[in-house]
C-alpha positions in Angstrom: 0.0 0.0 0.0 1.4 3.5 -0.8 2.1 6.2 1.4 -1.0 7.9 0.0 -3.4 5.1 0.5 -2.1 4.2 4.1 -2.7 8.2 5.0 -6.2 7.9 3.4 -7.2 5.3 5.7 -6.3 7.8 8.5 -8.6 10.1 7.5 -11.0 10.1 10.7 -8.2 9.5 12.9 -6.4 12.8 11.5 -9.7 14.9 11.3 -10.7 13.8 15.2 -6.8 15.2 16.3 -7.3 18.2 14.3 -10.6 18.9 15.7 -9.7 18.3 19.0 -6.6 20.7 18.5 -9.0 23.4 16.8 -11.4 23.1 20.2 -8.8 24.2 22.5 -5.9 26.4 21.0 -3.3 27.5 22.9 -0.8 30.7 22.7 2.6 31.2 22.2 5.1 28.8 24.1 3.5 27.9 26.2 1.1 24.7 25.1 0.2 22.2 27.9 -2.9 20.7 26.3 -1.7 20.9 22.8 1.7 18.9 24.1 -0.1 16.5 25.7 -2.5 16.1 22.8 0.6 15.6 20.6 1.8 12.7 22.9 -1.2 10.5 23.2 -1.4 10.6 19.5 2.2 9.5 19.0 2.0 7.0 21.8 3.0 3.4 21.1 5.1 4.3 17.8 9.0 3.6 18.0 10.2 7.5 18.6 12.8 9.0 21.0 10.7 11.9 22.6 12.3 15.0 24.1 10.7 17.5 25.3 11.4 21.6 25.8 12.6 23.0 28.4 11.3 26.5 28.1 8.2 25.8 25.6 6.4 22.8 25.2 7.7 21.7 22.2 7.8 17.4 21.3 10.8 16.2 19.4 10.8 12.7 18.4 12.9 10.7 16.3 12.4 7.8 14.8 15.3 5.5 13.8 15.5 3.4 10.8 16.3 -0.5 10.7 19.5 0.8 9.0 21.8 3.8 9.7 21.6 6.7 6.9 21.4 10.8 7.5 18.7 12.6 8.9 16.0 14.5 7.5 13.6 17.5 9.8 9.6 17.8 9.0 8.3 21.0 10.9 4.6 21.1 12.5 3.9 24.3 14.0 1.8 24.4 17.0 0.5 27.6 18.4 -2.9 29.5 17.6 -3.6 33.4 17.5 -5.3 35.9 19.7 -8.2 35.8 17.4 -12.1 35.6 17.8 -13.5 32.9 15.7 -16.1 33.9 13.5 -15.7 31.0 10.5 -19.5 29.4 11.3 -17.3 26.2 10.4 -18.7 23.0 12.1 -16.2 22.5 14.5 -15.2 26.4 15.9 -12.6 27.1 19.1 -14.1 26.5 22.6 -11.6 29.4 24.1 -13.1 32.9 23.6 -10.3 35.1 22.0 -8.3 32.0 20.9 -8.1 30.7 17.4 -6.7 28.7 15.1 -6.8 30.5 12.9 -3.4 30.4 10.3 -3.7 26.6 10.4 -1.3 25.3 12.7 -3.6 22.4 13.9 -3.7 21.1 10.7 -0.1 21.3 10.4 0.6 19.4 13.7 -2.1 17.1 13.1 -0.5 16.1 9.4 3.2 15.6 11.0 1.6 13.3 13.6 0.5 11.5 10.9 3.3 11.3 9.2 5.0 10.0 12.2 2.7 7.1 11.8 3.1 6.1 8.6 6.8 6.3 8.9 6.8 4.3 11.8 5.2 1.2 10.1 7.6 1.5 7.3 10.6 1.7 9.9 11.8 -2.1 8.9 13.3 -0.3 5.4 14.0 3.2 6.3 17.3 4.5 5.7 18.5 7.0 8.0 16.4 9.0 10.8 13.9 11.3 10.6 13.4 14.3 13.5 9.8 15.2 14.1 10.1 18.9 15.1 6.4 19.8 17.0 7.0 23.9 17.4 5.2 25.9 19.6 5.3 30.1 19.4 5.9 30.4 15.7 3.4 33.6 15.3 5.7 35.9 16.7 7.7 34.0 19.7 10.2 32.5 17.8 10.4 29.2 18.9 12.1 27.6 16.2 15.1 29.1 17.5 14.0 28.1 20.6 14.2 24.8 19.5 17.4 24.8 17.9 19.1 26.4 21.1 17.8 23.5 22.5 18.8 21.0 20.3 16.3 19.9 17.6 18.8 20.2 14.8 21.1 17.7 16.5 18.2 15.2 18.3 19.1 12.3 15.6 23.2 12.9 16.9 23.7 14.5 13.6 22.5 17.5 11.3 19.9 16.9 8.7 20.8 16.5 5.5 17.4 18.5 4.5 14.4 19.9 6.4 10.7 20.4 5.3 7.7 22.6 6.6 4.4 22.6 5.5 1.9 25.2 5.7 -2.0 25.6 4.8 -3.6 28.3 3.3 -7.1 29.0 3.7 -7.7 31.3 0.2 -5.9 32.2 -2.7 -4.8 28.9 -3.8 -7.5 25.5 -4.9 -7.8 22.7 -2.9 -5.0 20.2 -2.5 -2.5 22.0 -4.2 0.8 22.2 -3.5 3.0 25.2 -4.2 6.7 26.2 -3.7 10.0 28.0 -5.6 13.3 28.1 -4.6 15.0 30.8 -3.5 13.2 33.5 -1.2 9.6 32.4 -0.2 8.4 34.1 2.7 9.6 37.8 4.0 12.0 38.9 6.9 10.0 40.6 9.5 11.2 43.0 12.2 9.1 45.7 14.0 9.8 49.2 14.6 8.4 51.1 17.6 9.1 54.9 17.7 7.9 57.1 20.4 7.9 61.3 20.1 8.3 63.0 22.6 7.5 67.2 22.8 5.9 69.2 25.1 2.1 69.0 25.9 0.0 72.2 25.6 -3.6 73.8 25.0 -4.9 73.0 20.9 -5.5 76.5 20.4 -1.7 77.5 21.1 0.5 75.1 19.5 3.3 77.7 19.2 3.5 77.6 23.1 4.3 73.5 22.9 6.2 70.8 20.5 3.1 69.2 19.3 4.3 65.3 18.5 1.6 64.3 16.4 2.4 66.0 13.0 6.2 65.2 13.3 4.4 61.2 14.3 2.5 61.5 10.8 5.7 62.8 8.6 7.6 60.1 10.0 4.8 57.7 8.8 4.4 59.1 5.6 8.8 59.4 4.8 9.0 55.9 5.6 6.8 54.7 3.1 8.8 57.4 0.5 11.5 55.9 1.7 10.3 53.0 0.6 9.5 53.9 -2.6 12.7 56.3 -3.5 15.5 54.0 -1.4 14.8 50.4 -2.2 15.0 48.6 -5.7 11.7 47.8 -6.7 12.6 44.1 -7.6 14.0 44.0 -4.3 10.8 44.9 -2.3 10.4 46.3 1.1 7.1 46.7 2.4 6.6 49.2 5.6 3.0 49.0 7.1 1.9 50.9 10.3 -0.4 48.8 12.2 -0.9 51.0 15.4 -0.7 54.5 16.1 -1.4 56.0 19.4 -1.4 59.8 20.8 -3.8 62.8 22.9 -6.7 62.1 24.8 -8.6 65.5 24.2 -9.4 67.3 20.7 -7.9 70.5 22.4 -5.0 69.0 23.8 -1.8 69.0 22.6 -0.4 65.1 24.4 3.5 65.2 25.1 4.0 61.9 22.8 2.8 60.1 20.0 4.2 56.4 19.4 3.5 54.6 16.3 4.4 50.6 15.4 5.2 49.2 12.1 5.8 46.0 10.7 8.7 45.9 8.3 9.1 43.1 5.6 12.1 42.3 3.5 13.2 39.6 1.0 17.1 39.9 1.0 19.9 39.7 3.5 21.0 43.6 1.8 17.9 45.0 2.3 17.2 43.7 5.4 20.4 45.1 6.9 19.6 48.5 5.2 16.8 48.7 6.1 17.3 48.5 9.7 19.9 51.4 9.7 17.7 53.9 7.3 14.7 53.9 9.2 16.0 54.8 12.5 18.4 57.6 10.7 15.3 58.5 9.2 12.8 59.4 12.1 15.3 60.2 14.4 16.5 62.9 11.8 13.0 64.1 11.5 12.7 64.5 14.8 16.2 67.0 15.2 14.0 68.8 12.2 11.6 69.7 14.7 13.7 70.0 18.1 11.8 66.8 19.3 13.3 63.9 21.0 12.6 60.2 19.8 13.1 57.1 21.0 13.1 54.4 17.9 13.4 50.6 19.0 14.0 48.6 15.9 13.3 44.7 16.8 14.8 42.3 14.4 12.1 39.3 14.5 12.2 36.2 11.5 14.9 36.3 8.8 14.3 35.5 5.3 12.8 32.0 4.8 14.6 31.3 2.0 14.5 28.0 0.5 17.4 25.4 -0.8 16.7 25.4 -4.8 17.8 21.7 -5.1 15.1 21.1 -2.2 12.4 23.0 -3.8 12.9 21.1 -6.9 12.4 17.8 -5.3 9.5 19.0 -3.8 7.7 19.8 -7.2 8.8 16.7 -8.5 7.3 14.6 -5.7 4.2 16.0 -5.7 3.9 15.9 -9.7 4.5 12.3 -9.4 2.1 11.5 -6.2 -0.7 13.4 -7.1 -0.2 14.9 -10.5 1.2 17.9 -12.8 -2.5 19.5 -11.7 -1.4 19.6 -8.0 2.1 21.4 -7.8 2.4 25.7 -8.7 6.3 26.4 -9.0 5.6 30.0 -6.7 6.2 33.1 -9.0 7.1 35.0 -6.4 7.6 34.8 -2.5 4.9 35.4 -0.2 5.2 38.4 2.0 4.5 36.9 5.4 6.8 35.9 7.3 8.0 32.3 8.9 10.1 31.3 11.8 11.0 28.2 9.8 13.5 30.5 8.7 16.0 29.5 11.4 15.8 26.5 10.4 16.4 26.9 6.4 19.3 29.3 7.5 21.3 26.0 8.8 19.5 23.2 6.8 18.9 22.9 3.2 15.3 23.0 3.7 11.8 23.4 1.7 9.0 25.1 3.2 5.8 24.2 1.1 2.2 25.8 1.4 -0.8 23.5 0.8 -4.3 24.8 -0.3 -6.8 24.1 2.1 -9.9 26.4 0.9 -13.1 24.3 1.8 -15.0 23.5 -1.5 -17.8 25.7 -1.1 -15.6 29.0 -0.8 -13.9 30.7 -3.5 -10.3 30.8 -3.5 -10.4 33.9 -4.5 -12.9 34.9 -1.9 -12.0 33.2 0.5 -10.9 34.9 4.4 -7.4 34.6 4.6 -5.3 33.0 7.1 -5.3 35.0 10.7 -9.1 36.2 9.6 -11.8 35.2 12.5 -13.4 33.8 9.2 -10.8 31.4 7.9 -11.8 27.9 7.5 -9.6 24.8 6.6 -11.0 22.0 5.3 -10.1 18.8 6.8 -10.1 16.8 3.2 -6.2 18.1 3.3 -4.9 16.0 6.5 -4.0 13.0 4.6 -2.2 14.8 1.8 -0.7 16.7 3.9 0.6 13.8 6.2 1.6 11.3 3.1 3.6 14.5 1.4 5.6 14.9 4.7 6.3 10.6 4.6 7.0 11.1 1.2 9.5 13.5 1.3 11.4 12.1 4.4 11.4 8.6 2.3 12.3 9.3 -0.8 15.2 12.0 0.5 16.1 9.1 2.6 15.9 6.1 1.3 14.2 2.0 1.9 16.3 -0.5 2.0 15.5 -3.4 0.0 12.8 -6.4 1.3 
């Protein structure tokens, strides 16, 4: 029986984890529930488990009959601060908690591929490291990981590493879709704070009014932008919160503003760094006003191994069919902390479809929405491609 068929005849098994994991998601590194959720469904299979010492993360590995390197597959774990609002048939039991990028499907998939690579353990050929990742939306905890060891649980480095990730719109159902190269965006944070002098609105001449200097720093940065950065090597500055005054006739004594900052290259996402404090801090000596600007350097670039990518595209073509794999024309602009892991390990990461059949792709709320919906029909191709990958990279020893 293939791969394919053997993770077809999981189906209810997988979609019961999954929903289980959708009633009760859990945030950031911490996990307890989801951790011990993890473990029961990986009980009884052959696996060295480890696991984290300041998140609750699960590494297992699972040894082949015969020695041979080591590949990584990469389930994240963790939801989002998110209201659910999908009006899908199984919805999150924990008001203000949802998941709501996917992430249960994700763990749910690598559990089974643990599975199916555990029965096939007789012929495998090599190791593979099951890397269950808590705090990827914002936490890091890849790194996390790493610091404590997941790239070395097998007692050597992977020879190759692969994440998978769902996506709730955009792409059809049950298709794959990956490029080498850059595919998902640096992303670092900038807070800035302005500080003047608070006054009365109708006498601004008697204060240092922080709001106006606030705005021209929002609107330069996006010039910037525009006027600094080669278009074909994009950087995209957004600001997602802005904050200043209580009263329509008083001038406050700060504003502070935060913006997420995205970048595809290792150049710009140096440059970037140094030109946008230069910038607001010089716009602020303009005006005589102080600043304080914290830039926070977050995930690098997720970029992946073009040998990796190929083989990716290649398996799926010939496991599911030409119709099922995109080659990625460009990189996507969010943001992955698999990238700590592709920065050490020629790795893949691979996004899956997952937009239930009566939505429209195109339609469709997108991952992080309190709308998105996932549809469980993707758990088995999901698991199988993660078996698939770690087989064929590694290797079955003959009957």
């Amino acid at each position: 029986m293939s791969l394919r068929e053997s993770a077809a005849d999981m189906r209810d098994e997988l979609t019961r984890l999954r929903h289980a994991l959708h009633r009760q998601p859990e945030l950031g590194l911490d996990l307890p529930r989801t951790q011990e959720k993890v473990l029961a469904a990986l009980a009884g299979l052959p696996l060295e488990i480890r696991l984290g010492e300041r998140l609750s993360s699960v590494t297992a590995v699972l040894r082949g009959a015969q020695p041979g390197p080591t590949v990584l597959l990469r389930g994240d774990m963790d939801a989002l601060p998110v209201s659910e609002h999908s009006g899908a048939e199984v919805t999150s039991q924990v008001e203000g908690r949802m998941h709501a990028c996917g992430h249960d499907l994700h763990t749910t998939m690598l559990a089974g591929a643990a599975h199916l690579l555990a029965a096939r353990r007789d012929q495998l050929v090599g190791n593979v490291i099951f890397m269950f990742q808590p705090g990827e939306e914002g936490q890091g905890g890849a790194k996390i990981m790493i610091d404590e060891g997941v790239l070395d649980a097998a007692g050597e480095r992977p020879v190759a590493a692969y994440a998978l990730h769902v996506i709730s719109a955009v792409l059809p159902r049950g298709v794959f879709i990956t490029k080498g190269g850059p595919m998902m965006a640096a992303a670092d944070k900038l807070v800035v704070t302005v500080r003047g002098a608070g006054g009365h609105g109708s006498a601004p001449h008697r204060a240092k009014d922080p709001i106006p200097v606030a705005c021209e720093m929002v609107t330069a940065l996006q010039t910037m932008v525009t006027r600094g950065f080669d278009v074909f090597d994009p950087v995209v500055v957004t600001v997602g919160s802005f904050h200043a005054g209580t009263a329509d006739n008083v001038i406050p004594e700060e504003a502070r503003f935060e913006a997420t900052i995205r970048s595809f290259s290792k150049s710009s996402h140096t440059r970037i760094q140094e030109r946008a404090v230069t910038l607001v801090k010089g716009i602020a000596a303009a005006y005589g006003l102080d600043v304080e600007a914290d830039y926070q350097v977050n995930y690098p670039v997720t970029v992946n191994n073009g040998t990796e990518a190929e083989f990716v595209g290649a398996t799926v073509r010939e496991v599911y069919g030409e119709q099922r794999f995109i080659k990625a024309p460009q990189p996507f602009t969010g943001s992955e902390d698999f990238s700590f892991v592709s920065d050490q390990v020629p790795s893949a990461f691979v996004a899956l479809g997952a937009c239930p059949p009566d939505a429209d792709p195109g339609k469709a709320a997108y991952n992080h929405a309190p709308g998105a919906r996932f549809d469980d029909a993707v758990l088995p191709d999901g698991a199988a491609l993660y078996a698939e990958l770690a087989v064929r990279r590694l290797g079955l020893a003959p009957n």
